[in-house]
C-alpha positions in Angstrom: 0.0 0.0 0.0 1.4 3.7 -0.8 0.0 7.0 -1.5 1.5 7.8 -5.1 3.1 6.1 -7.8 5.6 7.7 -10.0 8.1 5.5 -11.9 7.1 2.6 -10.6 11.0 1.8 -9.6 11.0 1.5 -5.5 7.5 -0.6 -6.2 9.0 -2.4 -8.6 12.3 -3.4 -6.3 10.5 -3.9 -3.2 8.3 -7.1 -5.3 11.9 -8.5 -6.2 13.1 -8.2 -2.3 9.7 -9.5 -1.3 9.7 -12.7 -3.6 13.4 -13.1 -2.7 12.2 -13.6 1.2 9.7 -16.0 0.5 6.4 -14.5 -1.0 4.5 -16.3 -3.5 3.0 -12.8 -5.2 2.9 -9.5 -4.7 0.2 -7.1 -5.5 0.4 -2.9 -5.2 -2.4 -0.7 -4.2 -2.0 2.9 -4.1 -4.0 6.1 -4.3 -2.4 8.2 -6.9 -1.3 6.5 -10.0 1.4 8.8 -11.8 3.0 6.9 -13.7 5.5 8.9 -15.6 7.9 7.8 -18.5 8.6 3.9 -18.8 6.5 3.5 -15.2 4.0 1.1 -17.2 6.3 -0.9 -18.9 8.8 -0.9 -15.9 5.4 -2.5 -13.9 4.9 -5.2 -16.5 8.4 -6.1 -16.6 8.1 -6.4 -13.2 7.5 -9.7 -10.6 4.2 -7.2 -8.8 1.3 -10.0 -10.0 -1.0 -7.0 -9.9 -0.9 -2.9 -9.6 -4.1 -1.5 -8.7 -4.8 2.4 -8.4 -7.5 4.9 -8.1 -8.8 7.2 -10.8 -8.1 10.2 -8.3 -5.5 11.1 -11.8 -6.5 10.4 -15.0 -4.0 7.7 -16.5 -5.8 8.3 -20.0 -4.8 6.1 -22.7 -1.7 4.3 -21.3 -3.9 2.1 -19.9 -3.5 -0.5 -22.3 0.3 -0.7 -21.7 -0.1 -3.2 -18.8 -2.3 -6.3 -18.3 -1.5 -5.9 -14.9 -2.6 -3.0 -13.9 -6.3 -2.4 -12.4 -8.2 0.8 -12.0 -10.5 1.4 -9.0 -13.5 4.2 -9.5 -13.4 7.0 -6.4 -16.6 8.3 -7.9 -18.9 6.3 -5.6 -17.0 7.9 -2.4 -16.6 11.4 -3.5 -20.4 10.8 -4.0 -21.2 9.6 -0.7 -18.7 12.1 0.6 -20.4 15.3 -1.1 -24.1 14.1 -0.2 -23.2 13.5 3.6 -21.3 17.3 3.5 -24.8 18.8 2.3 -26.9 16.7 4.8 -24.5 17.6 7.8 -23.5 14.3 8.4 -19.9 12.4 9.2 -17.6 12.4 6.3 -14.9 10.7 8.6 -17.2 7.5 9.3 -16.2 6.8 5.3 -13.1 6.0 6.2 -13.4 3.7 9.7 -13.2 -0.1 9.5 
């Protein structure tokens, strides 16, 4: 789990450091997907099994440059968020397990 995603590189070593300790796969999730420059093809390259990110940036059409990446929809929750904001009510309880 991480906040933003840029080149993809530190995600990208920590999979090979977590497969070379044992784990079977390793999957990313992370808020912000920046992906800049050769990020994409850096991910598929890659031993991550799966990167998943938000739409909170639009990735557009690069996209299609990796089967392993997955996009996640904030829409419902900025929804939620914005209707419970003009009703008064808790915004925070979004966000508690």
């Amino acid at each position: 789990l991480d906040d933003i995603i840029d080149s993809a590189g530190t995600i990208c070593n920590a999979a090979d450091k977590l497969i070379e300790v044992g784990a079977r796969s390793v999957a990313a999730y992370i808020t912000h997907g920046v992906l800049t420059g050769e990020a994409l093809k850096r991910v598929e390259k890659s031993r991550l099994t799966e990167l998943v990110v938000t739409n909170s940036i639009n990735i557009g059409p690069k996209t299609s440059e990796s089967a392993k990446l997955k996009i996640l929809s904030i829409a419902p929750l900025l929804g939620e968020a914005i209707k419970r904001i003009s009703e008064e009510s808790s915004v925070s309880s979004l966000f508690e397990f």
